[in-house]
N, C-alpha and C positions, 0 to 999 in steps of 0.2 A: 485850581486843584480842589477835589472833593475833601471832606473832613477824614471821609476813610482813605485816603491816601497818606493825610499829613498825617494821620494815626501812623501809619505805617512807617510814614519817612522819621518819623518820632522813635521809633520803636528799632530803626534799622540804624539810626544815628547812635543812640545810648549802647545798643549792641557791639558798635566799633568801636565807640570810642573806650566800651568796657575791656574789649580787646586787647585796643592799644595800648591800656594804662598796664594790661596784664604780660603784653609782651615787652614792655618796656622796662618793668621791673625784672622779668627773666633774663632780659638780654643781658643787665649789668650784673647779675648774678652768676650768671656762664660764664663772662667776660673776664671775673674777677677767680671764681673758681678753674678758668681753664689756666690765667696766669701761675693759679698756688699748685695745680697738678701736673700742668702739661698734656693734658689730655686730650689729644684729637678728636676722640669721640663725642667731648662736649666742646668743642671748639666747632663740630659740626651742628651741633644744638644753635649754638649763640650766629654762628650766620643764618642757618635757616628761618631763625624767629629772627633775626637783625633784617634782613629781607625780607620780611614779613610787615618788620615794624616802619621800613621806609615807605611801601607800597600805601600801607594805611593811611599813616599820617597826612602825608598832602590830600586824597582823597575823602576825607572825613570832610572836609567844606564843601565837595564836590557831590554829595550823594543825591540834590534835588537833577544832576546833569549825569549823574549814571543809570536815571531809567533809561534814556538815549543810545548810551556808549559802554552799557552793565558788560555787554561780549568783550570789547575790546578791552576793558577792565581786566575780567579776568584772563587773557588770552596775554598783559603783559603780564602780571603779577605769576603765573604761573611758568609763564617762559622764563623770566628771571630767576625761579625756586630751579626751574631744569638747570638752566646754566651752571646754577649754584650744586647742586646735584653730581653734576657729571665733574666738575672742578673737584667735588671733595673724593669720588673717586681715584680719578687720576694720582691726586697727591697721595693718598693711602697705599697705592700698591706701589707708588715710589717708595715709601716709608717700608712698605715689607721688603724688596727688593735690598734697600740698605741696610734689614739686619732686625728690622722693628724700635720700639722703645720701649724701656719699665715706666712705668705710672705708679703708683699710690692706690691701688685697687680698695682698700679699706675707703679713702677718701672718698674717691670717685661715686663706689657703689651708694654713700649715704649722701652723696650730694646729689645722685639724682633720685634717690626715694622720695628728697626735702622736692625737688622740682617735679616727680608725680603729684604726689599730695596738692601741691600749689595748681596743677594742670584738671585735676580733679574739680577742685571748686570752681577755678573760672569756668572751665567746662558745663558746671552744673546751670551755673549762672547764668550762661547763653544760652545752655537749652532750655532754661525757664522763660529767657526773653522769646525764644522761637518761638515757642508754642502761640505768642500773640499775635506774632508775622514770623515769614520764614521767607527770604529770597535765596537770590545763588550768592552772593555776597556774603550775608549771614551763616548758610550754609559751608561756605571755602572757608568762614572763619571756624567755626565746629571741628569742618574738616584737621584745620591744623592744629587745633587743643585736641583732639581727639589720638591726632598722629603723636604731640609732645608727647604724651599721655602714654601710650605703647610705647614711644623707643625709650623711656625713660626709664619703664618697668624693666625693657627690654635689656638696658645699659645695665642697670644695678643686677639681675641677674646674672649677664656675661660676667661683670667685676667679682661675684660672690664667687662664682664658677672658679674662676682667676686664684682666688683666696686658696678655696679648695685642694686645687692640684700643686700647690706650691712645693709641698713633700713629697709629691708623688715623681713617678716614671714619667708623667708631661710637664712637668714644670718647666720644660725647655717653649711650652707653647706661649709663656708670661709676655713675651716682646713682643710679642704679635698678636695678642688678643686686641689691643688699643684700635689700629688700622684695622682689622680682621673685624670688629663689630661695628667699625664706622664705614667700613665697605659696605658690608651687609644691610645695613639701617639706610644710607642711603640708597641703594639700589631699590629699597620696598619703595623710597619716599619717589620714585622716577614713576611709578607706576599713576599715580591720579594726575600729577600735572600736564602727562601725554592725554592721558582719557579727556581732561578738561577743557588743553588747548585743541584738538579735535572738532569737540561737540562745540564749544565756540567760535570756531570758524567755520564749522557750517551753518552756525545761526550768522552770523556776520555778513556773511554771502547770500543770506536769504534762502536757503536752501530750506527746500520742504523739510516737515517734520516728518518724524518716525512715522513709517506704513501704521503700526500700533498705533498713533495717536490720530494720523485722519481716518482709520478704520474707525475710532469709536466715537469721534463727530460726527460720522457717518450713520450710524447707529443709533444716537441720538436726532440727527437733522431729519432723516428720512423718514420718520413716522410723521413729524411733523410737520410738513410740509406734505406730504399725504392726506393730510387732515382736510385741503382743499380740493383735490384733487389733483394734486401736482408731483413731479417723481425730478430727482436729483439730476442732471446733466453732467455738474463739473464741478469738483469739491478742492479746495487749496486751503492748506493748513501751514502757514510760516512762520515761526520763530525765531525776534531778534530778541534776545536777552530775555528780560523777563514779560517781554510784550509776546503776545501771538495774534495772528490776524488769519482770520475765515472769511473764505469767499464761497458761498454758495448759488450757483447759478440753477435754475430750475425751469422747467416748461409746464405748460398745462394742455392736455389735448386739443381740448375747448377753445384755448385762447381767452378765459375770460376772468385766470386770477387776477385779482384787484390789487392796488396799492394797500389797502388796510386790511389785507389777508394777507399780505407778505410781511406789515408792519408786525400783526398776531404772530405769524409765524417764526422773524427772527426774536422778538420781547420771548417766544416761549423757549426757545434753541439758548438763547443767551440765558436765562432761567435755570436750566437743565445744567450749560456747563459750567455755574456758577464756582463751583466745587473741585473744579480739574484743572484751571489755570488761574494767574496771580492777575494777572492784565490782560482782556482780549479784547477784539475787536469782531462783530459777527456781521456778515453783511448778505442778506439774500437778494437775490437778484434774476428778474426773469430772462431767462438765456432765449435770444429771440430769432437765431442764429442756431437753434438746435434742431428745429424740422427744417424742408425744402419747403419754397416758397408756396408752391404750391396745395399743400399739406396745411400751413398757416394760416390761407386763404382759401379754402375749399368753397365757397360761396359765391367770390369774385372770377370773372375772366378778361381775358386780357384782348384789348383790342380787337387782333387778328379772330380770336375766338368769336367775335360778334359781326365779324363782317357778310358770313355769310346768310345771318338772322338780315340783317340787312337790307341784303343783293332779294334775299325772297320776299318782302315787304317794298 
């Protein structure tokens, strides 16, 4: 493993495990505030970050074996957040169905301004580690301080809302705001874990990357490999996790690019995309199978061709 690697696996360790110490101390916070309030809406907080905190935890030993398995990583972590998802729906529109429930809306709304606040800093914290390395790991963790971070706002404004109308003509709406905002918040949270199990199982599967991403391999390789006289055949762009692997097959009219012109030309292609991927792999290669034989050999003839040089001699 290079030095800039273990930088990285340094960098992406301290990241989770800052994570973890921060979902660890939220979860028993919700835990204890959902017991004093009753409030389903943060009872959906404390599983979503509790399923957050279990995925971590055994994985934090595991990160030099999720450059390998980084897809399948998030493909469970996120199908468990769905599960969890669609579970806390279901029980909320049983909850409206029955009639709703009163909560403690004073309560509620300043327990989760305290749990903004707190989403703030870790948040800040790991986008300062980002900026050193940033993988999709790193990133899903942002992702879910960034999400606490909204529905929390989100929550304390419903609750104030709640406050509000208490002497009003809606005050009948009081029972139902609990379910009613915990539907809502999780139905937004269904939206990235679909996007993400997705996009990971076509990396998983090996499936080409985005038309957009071999287009501007393409863009890059092709002048370069020009540079000998040579023109692109057949370009493959895959991505598993945070690895990608380039294949570029190419011909030369001539027949006469060399091994240390194709050495030049991938060193210069790997140069170029140094910028646009975390881990790749670049491999140029002369595609020998891309003119007819004929075409390849224009010099050469073939046996029968010489027999009649032959019969006249």
């Amino acid at each position: 493993m290079t030095e800039v690697n273990k930088r990285k696996m340094l960098v992406e360790k301290r990241a989770m495990r800052f994570s973890f110490l921060g979902s660890a101390a939220f979860v028993a916070a919700e835990l204890i505030s959902f017991f004093w309030t009753g409030a389903h809406t943060i009872l959906m907080d404390c599983i979503f970050d509790g399923m957050d905190l279990i995925l971590i935890g055994p994985f934090m030993v595991l990160i030099p074996f999720l450059y390998r398995f980084e897809s399948l990583f998030i493909i469970l972590k996120y199908s468990a957040l769905l599960v969890v998802c669609a579970g806390t729906i279901v029980d909320n529109i049983r909850l409206i169905q029955s009639g709703g429930h009163l909560v403690n809306a004073g309560d509620v709304a300043a327990f989760e301004l305290f749990v903004m606040a707190g989403c703030l800093a870790v948040l800040f914290a790991l986008h300062t580690l980002s900026k050193k390395y940033s993988s999709q790991i790193i990133q899903s963790e942002l992702y879910a301080w960034k999400l606490d971070t909204v529905t929390s706002c989100g929550i304390a404004i419903a609750f104030l809302l709640q406050i509000a109308l208490e002497h009003t003509e809606l005050a009948w709406v009081a029972p139902y705001m609990d379910p009613l905002v915990a539907i809502v918040l999780t139905g937004l949270l269904l939206v990235e874990p679909v996007k993400e199990i997705c996009e990971n199982v076509r990396e998983l599967l090996l499936f080409s990357a985005p038309s957009e991403t071999v287009d501007h391999v393409r863009e890059i390789a092709a002048p370069e490999v020009a540079k000998y006289g040579a023109e692109i055949t057949f370009l493959e762009v895959v991505q598993t996790g945070r690895k990608t692997w380039i294949e570029i097959y190419v011909r030369e009219k001539s027949d006469t690019v060399s091994v240390r012109q194709l050495a030049e030309a991938t060193r210069s292609i790997r140069e170029k995309l140094s910028g646009d991927f975390d881990q790749y792999c670049v491999e140029v290669v002369p595609d020998v199978e891309a003119a007819p034989e004929e075409e390849r050999y224009p010099q050469e003839k073939t046996y029968a061709e010489h027999l009649p040089e032959r019969e006249a001699v």
